[in-house]
C-alpha positions, -999 to +999 in steps of 0.1 A: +000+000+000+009+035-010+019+054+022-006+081+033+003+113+045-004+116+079-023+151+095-003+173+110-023+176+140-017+140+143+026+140+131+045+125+165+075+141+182+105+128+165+145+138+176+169+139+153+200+120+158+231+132+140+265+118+153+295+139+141+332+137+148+351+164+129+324+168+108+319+208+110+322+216+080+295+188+068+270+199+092+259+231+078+241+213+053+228+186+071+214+209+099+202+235+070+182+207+053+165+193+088+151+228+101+137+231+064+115+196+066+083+203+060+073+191+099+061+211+124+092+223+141+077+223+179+075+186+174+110+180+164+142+179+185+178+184+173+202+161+192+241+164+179+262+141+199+297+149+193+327+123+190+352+144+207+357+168+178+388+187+178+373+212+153+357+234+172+321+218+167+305+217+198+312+260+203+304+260+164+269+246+172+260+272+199+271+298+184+251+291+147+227+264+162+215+273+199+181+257+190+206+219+185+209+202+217+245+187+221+259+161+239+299+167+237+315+137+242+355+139+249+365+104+229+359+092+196+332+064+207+323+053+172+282+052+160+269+030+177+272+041+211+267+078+206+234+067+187+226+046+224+233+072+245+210+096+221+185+071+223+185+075+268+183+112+262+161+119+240+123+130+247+104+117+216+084+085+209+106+081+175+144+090+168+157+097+131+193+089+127+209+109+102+246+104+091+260+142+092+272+139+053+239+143+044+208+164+032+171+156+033+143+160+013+117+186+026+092+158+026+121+132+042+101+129+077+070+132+069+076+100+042+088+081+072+061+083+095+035+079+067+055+050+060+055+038+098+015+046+100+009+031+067+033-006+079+033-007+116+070-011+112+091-004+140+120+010+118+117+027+088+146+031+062+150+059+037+160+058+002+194+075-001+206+089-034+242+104-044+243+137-037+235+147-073+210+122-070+211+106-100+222+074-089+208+056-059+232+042-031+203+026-009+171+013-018+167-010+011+192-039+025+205-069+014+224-097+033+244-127+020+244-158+045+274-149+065+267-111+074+278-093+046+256-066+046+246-049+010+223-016-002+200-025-025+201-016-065+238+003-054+248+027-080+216+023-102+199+053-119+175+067-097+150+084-126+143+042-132+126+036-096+115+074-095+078+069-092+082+040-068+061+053-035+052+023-017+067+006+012+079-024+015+092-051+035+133-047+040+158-066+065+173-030+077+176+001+073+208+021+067+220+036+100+222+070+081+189+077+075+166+053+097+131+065+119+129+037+143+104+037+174+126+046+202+106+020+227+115-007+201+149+007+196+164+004+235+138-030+244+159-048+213+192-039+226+195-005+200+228-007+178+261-034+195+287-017+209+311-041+204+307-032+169+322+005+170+309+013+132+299-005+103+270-033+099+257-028+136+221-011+113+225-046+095+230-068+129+203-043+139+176-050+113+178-091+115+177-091+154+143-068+150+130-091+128+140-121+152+122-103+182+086-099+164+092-066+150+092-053+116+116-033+093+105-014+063+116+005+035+099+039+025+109+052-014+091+080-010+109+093+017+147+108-001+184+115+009+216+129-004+245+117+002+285+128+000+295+093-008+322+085+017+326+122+033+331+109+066+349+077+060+388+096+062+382+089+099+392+055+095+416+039+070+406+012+044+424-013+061+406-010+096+376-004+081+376-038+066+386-058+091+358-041+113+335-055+085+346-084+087+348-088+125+308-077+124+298-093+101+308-126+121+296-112+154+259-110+135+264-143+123+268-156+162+242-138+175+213-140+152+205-172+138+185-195+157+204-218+187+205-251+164+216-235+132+241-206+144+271-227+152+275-243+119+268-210+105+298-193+122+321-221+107+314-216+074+313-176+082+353-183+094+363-206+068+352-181+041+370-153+061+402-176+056+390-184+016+387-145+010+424-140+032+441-170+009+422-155-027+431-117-021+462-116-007+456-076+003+433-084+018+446-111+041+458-086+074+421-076+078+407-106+074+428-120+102+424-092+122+385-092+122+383-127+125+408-123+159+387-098+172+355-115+167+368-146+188+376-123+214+345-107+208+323-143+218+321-145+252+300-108+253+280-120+220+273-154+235+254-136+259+238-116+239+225-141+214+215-163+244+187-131+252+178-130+214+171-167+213+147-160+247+124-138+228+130-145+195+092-150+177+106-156+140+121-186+127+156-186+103+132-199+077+106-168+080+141-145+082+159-159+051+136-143+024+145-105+035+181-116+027+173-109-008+208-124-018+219-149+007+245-160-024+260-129-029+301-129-026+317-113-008+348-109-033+348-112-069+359-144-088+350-179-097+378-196-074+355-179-047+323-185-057+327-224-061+344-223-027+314-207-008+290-235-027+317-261-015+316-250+022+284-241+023+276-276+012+296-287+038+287-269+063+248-277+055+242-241+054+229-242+023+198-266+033+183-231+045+188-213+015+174-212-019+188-221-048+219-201-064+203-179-091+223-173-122+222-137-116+237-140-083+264-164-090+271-141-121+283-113-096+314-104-093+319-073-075+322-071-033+295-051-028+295-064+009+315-034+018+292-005+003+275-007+035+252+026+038 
């Protein structure tokens, strides 16, 4: 069903949720395009929590931006704890997270809560475009069967999907432009922060769905964004292994008791096939795969409190992966391994078959993680 615009006298208070670290000079325009939505501004809130920022940003924002309310933190904490700690503070039924390399539609909000009103979803993703928009960079998420998150139709032309108003079904929404009920939010856990950055919207998205709730995708609802603006603050090399540290972690966690061992094993023996196949990429590989062991103990116990309130099966969860088959690096050397070992690991008894198109992919789109 179409989304349908919801009366103002009837719009919730939402906060705004906009984590920055150095990020001063990208905030103008994300702040400038968030006091222009067309929402009634006594029901929105401004929250900037601020990463330790050695740019001046917290006296920048009230000095230009008394109406923002800022939390100043003195350490670079990474996103998902600042968005936690937002998440306590804030006043408001629903929280927006915004990445601060961004701009917003006028009608960005309201899209979102017609969206919510219209699904009953307890998270609600946004369709982000480049900052041109011309192409789109997230039209909802994809996951392959060990935790590589994906967007949806990344780097397509967005004038193809351009009418598309209706929301649908999507395993998560990208951290960078999500409305999520803040009740639903904190009761789940809200983002891991053993995690730091990267995939913790994926690992977010499939444990909602594993408690009862629901994540959707609203078209309608649009955002620009300065394709990696903000990703100086970590180099390539870290930010991969982070990946694939996470990416294990959500394995762990989020599958059901019976299945979720097995599916770690094959998630680590295709860590060591994508190490042996790309030589580059073989330090962060190890390194994520070190750190996720040490990680287990703290995600044991977390994925022992999914599996006590977890209402939806593997098999009802599957589907929303869209591409469970999807590699993680390009070639065929890889591709017949991950059939092999998923063979052998009977992981692949949950999924469906290998669709041409899928195993004709050969880029890693695993790491374009909105």
């Amino acid at each position: 069903m179409t989304a349908t615009p919801v009366a103002g006298a009837e719009l919730p208070e939402v906060t705004f949720v906009v984590v920055t670290c150095n990020g001063r000079a990208l905030l103008a325009e994300c702040l400038a395009s968030l006091r222009e939505q067309d929402y009634p501004a006594h029901r929105v809130e401004v929250l900037v929590y601020d990463n330790g920022s050695g740019d001046g940003t917290p006296a920048w924002l009230a000095r230009e931006h008394p109406s923002v309310r800022v939390i100043a933190a003195p350490d670079n904490t990474g996103f998902a704890a600042p968005n936690n700690r937002a998440a306590e503070s804030a006043a408001s039924p629903l929280l927006c997270l915004v990445n601060n390399d961004m701009r917003f539609a006028r009608t960005f909000l309201r899209e979102l809560v017609a969206a919510r009103a219209a699904t009953g979803a307890a998270c609600i993703g946004a369709r982000i475009l480049s900052a041109d928009g011309s192409r789109i960079e997230f039209d909802g998420g994809t996951m392959n069967f060990h935790g590589h998150g994906a967007p949806w139709r990344h780097g397509v032309d967005a004038t193809r999907h351009a009418a598309e108003s209706t929301p649908r079904d999507s395993l998560f929404a990208s951290g960078g432009a999500m409305l999520i009920d803040r009740q639903a939010f904190r009761s789940s856990g809200g983002f891991d922060e053993g995690y730091f950055a990267y995939f913790e919207d994926v690992d977010l998205g499939w444990r909602l769905w594993a408690l009862g709730e629901r994540c959707a995708h609203a078209p309608a609802a649009r955002a620009y964004h300065r394709e990696h603006a903000s990703e100086h603050l970590l180099g390539p090399g870290r930010r991969l292994a982070m990946l694939e540290r996470n990416a294990l972690c959500s394995v762990w966690k989020n599958y059901e008791d019976t299945r979720g061992p097995r599916m770690f094993g094959c998630a680590l023996a295709l860590a060591s096939e994508r190490a042996r196949l790309e030589p580059g990429r073989r330090e962060a590989c190890e390194q994520g795969v070190l750190e996720a062991t040490a990680l287990l103990p703290a995600m044991e116990e977390r994925r022992r409190a999914i599996a006590a309130r977890r209402r939806r099966t593997d098999r009802e969860i599957v589907p929303l992966f869209r591409e469970p088959w999807r590699p993680a690096i390009a070639g065929d050397a890889y591709l017949e391994r991950q059939r092999t070992l998923a063979a052998a690991f009977g992981a692949d008894e949950l999924l469906p078959a290998e669709s041409d198109e899928t195993a004709g992919r050969r880029s890693g789109e695993a790491e374009r993680c909105a």
